[in-house]
Backbone bond lengths (Angstrom), bond angles and torsions (degrees), N, CA, C in turn:
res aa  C-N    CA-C-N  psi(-1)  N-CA   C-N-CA  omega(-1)  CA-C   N-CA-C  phi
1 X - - - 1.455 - - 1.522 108.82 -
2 X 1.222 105.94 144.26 2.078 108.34 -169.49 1.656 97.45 -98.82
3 X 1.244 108.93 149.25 1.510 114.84 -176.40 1.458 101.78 -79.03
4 X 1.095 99.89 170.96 1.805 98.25 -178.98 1.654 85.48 -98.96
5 X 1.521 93.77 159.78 1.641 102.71 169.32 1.011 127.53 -81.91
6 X 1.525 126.79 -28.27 1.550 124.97 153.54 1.452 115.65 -28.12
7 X 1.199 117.03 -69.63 1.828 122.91 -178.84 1.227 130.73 -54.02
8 X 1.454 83.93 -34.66 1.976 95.62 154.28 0.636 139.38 -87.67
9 X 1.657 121.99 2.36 1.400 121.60 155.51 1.233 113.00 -100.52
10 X 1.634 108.39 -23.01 1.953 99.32 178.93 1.571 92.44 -63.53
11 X 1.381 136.91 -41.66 1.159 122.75 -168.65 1.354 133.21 -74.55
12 X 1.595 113.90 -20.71 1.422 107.58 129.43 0.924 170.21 -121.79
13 X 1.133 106.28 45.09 1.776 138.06 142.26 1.616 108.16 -59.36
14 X 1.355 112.86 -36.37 1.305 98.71 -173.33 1.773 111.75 -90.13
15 X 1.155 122.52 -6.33 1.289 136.96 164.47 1.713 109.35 -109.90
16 X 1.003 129.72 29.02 1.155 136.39 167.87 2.275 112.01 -95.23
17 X 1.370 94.08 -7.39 1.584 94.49 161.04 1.413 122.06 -75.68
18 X 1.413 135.12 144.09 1.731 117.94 -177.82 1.157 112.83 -41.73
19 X 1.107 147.64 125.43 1.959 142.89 169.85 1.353 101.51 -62.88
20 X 1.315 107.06 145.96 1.694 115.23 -175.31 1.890 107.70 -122.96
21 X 0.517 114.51 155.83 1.258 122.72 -175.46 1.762 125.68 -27.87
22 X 1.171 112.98 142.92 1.783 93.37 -170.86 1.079 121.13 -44.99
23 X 1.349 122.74 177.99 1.296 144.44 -161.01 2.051 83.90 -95.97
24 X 1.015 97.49 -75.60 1.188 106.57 -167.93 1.896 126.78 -54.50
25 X 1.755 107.16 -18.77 1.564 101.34 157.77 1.629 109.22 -97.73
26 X 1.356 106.48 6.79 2.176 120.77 173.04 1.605 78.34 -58.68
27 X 1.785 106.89 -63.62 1.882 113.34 -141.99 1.893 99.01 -66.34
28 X 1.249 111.64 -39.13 1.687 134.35 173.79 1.761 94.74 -27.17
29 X 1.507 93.09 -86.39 1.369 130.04 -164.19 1.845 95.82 -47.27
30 X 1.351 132.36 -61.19 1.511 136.88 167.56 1.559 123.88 -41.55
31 X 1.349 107.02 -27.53 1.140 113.48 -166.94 1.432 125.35 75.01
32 X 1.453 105.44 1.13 1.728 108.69 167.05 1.603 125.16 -59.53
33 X 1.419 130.13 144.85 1.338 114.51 -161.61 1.562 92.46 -103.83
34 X 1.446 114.54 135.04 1.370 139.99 -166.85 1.681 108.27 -71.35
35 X 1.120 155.77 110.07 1.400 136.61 -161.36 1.397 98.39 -116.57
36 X 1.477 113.54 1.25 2.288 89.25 -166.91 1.488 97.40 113.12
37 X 1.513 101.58 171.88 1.238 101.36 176.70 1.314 108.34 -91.77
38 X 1.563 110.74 178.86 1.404 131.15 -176.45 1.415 111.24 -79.11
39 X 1.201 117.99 74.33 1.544 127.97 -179.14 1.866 98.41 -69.61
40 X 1.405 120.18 167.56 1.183 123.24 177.79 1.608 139.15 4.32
41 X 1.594 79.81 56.68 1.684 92.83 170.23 1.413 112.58 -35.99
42 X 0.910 134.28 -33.06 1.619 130.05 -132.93 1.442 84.33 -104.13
43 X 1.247 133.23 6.59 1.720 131.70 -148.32 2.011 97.43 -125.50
44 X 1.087 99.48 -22.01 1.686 107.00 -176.05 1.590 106.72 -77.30
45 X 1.214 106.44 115.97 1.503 121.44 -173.27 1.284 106.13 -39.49
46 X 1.619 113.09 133.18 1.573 124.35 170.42 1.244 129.53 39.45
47 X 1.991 109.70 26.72 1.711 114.12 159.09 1.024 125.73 -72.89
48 X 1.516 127.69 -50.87 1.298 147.58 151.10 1.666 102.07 -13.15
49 X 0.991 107.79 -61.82 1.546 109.99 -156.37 1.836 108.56 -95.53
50 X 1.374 101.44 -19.02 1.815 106.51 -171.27 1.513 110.90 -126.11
51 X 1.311 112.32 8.62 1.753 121.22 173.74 1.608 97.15 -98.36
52 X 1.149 141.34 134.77 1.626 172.88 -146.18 1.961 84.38 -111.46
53 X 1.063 112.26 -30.51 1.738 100.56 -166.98 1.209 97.01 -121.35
54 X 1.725 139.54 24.11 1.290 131.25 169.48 1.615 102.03 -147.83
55 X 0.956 97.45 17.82 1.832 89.70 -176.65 1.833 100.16 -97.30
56 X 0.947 118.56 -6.52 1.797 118.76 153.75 1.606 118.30 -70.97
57 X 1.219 119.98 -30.38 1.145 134.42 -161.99 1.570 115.49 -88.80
58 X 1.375 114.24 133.73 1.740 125.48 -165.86 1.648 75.14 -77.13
59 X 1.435 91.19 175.36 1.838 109.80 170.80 1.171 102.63 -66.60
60 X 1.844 130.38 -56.35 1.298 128.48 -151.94 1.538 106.70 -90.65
61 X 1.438 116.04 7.63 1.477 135.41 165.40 1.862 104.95 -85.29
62 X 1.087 121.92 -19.26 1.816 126.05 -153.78 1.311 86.00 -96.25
63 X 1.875 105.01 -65.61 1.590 131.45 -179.30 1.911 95.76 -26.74
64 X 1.293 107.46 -68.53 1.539 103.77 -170.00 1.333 125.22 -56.82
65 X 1.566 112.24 -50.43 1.679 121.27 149.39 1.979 113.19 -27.64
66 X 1.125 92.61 -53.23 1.694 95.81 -167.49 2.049 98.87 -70.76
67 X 0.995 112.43 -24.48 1.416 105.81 -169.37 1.475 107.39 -85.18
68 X 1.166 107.10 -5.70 1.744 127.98 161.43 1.004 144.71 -92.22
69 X 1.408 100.01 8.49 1.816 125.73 -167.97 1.483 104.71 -141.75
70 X 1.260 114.51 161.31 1.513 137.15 -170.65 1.501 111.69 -106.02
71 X 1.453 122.75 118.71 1.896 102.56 176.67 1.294 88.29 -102.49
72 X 1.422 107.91 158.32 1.439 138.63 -161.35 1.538 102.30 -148.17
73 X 1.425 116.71 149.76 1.392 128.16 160.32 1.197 132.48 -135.94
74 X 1.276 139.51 106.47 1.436 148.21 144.38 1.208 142.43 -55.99
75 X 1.496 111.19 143.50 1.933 107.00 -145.13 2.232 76.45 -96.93
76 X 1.347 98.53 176.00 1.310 120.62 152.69 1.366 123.59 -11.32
77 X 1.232 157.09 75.36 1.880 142.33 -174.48 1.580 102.50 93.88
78 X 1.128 125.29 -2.34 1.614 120.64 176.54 1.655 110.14 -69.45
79 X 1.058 104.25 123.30 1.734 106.10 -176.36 2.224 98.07 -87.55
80 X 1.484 77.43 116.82 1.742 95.82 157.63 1.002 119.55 -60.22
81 X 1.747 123.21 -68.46 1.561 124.57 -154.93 1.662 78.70 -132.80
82 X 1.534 104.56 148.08 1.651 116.40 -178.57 1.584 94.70 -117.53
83 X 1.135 120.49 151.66 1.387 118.33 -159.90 2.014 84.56 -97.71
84 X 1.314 102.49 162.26 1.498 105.44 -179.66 2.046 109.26 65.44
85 X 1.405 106.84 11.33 1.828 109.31 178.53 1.882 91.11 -103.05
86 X 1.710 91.64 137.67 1.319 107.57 -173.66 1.989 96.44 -94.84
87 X 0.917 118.28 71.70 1.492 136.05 171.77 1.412 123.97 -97.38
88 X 1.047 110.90 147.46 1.993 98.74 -157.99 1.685 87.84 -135.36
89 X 1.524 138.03 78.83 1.328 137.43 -161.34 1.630 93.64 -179.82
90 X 1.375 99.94 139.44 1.454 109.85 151.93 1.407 122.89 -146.31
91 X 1.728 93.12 170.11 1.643 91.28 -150.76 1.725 95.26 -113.97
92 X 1.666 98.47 151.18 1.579 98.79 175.04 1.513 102.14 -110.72
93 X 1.141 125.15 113.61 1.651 119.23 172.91 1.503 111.01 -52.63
94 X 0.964 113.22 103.29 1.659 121.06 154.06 1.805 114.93 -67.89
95 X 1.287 122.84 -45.53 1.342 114.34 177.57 1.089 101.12 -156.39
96 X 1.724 107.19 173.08 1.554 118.15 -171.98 1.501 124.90 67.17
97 X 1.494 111.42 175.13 1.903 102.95 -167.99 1.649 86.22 -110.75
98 X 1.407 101.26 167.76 1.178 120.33 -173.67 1.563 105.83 -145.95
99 X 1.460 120.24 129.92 1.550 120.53 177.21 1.628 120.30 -104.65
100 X 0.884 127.39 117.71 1.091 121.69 -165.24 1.870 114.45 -105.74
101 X 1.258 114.90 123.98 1.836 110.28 -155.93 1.463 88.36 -140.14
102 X 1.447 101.94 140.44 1.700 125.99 156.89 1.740 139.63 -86.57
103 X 0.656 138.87 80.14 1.567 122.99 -163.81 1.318 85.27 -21.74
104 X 1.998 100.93 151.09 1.261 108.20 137.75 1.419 120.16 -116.00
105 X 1.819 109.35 164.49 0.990 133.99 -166.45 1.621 125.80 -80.55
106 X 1.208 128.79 115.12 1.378 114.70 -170.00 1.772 114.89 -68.18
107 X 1.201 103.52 124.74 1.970 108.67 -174.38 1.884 93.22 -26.34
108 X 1.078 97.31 -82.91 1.303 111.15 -163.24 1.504 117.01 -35.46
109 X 1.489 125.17 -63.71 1.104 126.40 -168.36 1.283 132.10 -90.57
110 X 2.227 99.33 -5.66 1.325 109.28 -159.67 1.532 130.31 43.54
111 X 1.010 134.42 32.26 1.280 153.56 127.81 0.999 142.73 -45.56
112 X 1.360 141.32 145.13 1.512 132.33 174.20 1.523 113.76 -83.92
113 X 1.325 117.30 134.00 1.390 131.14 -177.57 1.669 96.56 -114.47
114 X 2.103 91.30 142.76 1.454 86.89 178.05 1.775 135.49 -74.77
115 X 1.161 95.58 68.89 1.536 106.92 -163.53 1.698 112.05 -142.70
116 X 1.455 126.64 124.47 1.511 115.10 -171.47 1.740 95.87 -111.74
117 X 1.345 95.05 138.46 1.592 117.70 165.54 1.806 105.16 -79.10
118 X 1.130 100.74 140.69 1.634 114.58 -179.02 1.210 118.21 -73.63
119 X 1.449 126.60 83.32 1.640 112.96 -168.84 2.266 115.11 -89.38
120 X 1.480 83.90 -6.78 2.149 71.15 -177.86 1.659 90.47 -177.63
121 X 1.275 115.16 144.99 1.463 108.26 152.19 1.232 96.72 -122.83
122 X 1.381 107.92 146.44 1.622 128.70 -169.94 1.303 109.73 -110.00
123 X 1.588 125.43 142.47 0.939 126.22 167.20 1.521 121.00 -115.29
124 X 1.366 120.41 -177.32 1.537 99.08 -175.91 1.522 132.08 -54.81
125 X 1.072 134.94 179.92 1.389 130.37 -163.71 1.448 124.46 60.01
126 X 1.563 111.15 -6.87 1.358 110.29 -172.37 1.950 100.65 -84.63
127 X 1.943 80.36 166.98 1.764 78.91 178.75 1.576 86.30 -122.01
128 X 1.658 95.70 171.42 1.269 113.88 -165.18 1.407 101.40 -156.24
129 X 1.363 114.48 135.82 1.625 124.06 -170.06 1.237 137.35 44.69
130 X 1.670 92.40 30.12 1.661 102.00 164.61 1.491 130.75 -59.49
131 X 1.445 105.12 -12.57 1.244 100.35 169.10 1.689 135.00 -102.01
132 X 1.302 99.32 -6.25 1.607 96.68 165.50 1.431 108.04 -105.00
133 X 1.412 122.16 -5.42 1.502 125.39 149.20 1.699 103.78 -43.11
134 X 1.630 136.37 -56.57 1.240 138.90 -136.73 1.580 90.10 -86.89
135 X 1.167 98.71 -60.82 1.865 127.29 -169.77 0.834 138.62 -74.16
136 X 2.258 117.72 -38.27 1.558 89.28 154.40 2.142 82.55 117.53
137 X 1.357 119.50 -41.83 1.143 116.22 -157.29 1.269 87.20 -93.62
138 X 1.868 100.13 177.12 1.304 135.80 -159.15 1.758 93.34 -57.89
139 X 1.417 121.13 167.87 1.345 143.92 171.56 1.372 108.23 -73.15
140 X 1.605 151.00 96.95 0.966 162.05 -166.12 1.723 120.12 -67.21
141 X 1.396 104.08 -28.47 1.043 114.62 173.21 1.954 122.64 -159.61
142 X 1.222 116.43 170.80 1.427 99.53 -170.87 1.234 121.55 -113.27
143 X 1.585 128.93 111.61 1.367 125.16 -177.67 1.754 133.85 -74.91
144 X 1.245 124.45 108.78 1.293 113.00 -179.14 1.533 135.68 -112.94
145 X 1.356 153.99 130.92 1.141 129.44 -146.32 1.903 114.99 -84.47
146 X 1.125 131.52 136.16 1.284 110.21 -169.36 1.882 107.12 -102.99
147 X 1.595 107.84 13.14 1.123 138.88 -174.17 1.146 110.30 -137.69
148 X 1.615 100.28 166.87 2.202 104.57 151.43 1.803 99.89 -71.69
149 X 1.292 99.51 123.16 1.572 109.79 164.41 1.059 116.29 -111.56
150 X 1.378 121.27 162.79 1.658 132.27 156.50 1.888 113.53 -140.43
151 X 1.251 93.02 126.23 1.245 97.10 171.34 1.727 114.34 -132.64
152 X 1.668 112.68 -172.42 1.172 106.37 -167.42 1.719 102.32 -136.73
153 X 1.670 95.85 121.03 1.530 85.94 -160.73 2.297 99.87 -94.35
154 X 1.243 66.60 165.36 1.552 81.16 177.65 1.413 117.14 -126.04
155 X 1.653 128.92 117.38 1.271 95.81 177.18 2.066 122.48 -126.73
156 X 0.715 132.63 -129.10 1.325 118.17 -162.93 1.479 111.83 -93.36
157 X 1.606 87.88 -29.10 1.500 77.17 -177.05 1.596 121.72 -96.83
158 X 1.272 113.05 0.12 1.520 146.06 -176.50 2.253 97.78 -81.52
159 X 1.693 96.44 -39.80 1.521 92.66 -179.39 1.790 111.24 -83.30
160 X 1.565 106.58 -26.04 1.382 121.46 168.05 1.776 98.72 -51.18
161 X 1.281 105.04 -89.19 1.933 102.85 173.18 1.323 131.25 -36.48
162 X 1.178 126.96 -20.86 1.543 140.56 137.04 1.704 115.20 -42.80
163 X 1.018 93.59 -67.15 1.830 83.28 178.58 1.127 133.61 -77.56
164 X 1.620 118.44 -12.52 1.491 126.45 169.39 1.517 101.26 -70.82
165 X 1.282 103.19 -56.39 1.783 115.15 -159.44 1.625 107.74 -84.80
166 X 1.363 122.58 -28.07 1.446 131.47 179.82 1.424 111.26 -119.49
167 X 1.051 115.32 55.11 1.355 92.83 -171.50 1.519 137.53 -68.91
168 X 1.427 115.09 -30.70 1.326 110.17 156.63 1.428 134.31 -42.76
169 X 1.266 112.56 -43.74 1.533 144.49 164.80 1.707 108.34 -57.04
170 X 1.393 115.63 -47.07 1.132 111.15 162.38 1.631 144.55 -49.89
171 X 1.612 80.90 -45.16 1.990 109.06 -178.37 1.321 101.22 -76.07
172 X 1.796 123.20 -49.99 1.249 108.49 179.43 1.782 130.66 -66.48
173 X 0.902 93.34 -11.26 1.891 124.05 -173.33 1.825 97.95 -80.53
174 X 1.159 111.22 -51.20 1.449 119.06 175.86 1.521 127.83 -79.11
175 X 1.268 113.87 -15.36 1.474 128.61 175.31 1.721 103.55 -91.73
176 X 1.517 101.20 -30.28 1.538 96.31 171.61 1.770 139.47 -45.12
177 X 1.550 82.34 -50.43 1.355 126.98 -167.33 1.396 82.17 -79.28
178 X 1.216 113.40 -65.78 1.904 83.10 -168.02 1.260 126.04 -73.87
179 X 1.762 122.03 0.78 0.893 126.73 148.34 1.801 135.76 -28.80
180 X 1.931 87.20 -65.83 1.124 102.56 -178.50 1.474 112.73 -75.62
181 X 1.524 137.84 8.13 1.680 120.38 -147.04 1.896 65.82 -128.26
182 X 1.352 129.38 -28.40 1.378 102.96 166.83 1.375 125.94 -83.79
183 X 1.032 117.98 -3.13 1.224 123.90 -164.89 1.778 102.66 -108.97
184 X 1.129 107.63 7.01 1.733 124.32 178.10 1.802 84.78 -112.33
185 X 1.071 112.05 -76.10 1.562 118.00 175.28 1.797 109.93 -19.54
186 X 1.181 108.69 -71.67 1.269 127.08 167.93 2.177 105.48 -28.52
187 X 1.321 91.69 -77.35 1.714 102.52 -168.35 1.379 103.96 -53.68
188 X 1.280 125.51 -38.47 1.619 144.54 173.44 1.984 107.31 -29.89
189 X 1.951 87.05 -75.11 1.123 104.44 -179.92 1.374 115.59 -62.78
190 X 1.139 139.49 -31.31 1.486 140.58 162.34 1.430 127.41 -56.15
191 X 1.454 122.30 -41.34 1.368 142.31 147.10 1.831 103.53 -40.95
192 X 1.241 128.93 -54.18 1.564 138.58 -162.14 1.465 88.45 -47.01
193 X 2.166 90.28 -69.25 1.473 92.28 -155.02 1.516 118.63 -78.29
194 X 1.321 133.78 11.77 1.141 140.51 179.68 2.096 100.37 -87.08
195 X 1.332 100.30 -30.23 1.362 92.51 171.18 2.042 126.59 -104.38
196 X 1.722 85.12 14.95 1.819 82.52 165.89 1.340 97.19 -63.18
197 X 1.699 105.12 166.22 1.323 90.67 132.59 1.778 126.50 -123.11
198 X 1.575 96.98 -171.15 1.499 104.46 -146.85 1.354 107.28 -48.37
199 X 1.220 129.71 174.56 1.266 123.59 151.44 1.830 115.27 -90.19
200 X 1.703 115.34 138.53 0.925 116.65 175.69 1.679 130.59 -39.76
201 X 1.328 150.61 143.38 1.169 144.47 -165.26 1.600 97.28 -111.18
């Protein structure tokens, strides 16, 4: 059967960022322990139903997602994603909490000081680094486990092979994500304007 050309071009567009180094000497290099792939997503207690980016998704829709992803595990304080790492993968928490922190910036010099501001702790079902998965740019912020975790990474070129070969699975997988990156966008901008201040009366 011939692919349609639409899918082959959404798919490379979506691998049309420089490719960076595998996924798998990324997990090497972290020290995360490599487990296999993500066999029966659809089987991990209460994702389906409590993940924001799989609760559209049939089981044998997750199952295919998961056969496209890598599970991984991290001990206690092991950093997942390093903020400023040019990594093109994102991760879906399957279990355990996860803290997620920013350097902050000194007023004066705008600089990074060695000190991280607390931006989210995540619990399972959450996603994490969907956006330098899409884009290609630096790691925005830094993920660390505050538990043993496992999650299941996904990476660009794994979502590229998704849309040639799955494509339904692909489109719905990609509408997700931009679901959620507006809907972060959204909370962002609400946070902004809660800290203008007022205008004089």
């Amino acid at each position: 059967m011939s692919k349609r050309p639409d899918t082959d071009e959404a798919a490379r567009l979506v691998t049309a960022v420089a490719p960076r180094r595998s996924v798998e000497d990324a997990v090497r290099a972290s020290g995360l322990e490599l487990l296999g792939r993500c066999e029966h997503l659809s089987q991990v207690p209460g994702l389906l139903r409590d993940s924001a980016l799989l609760q559209d998704f049939a089981a044998e829709e997750a199952d295919i997602l998961g056969r496209a992803m890598l599970r991984v595990r991290a001990r206690q304080g092991q950093v997942l994603i390093a903020e400023n790492d040019p990594s093109d993968w994102m991760l879906l928490l399957l279990s355990g909490t996860v803290d997620v922190g920013k350097h902050k910036l000194d007023p004066d010099t705008l600089r990074p000081v060695d000190e991280n501001a607390r931006v989210a702790v995540l619990r399972p079902g959450a996603v994490l680094g969907e956006m330098s998965m899409l884009d290609g740019e630096p790691r925005y912020a830094s993920c660390w486990a505050l538990g043993e975790v496992e999650a299941a990474i996904l990476t660009r070129a794994a979502l590229a092979g998704l849309i040639r070969e799955q494509p339904a699975v692909g489109a719905k997988l990609l509408v997700k994500i931009t679901q959620l990156l507006a809907q972060r966008l959204r909370n962002t901008s609400n946070q902004l304007l809660r800290r203008l201040p007022r205008p004089a009366t």
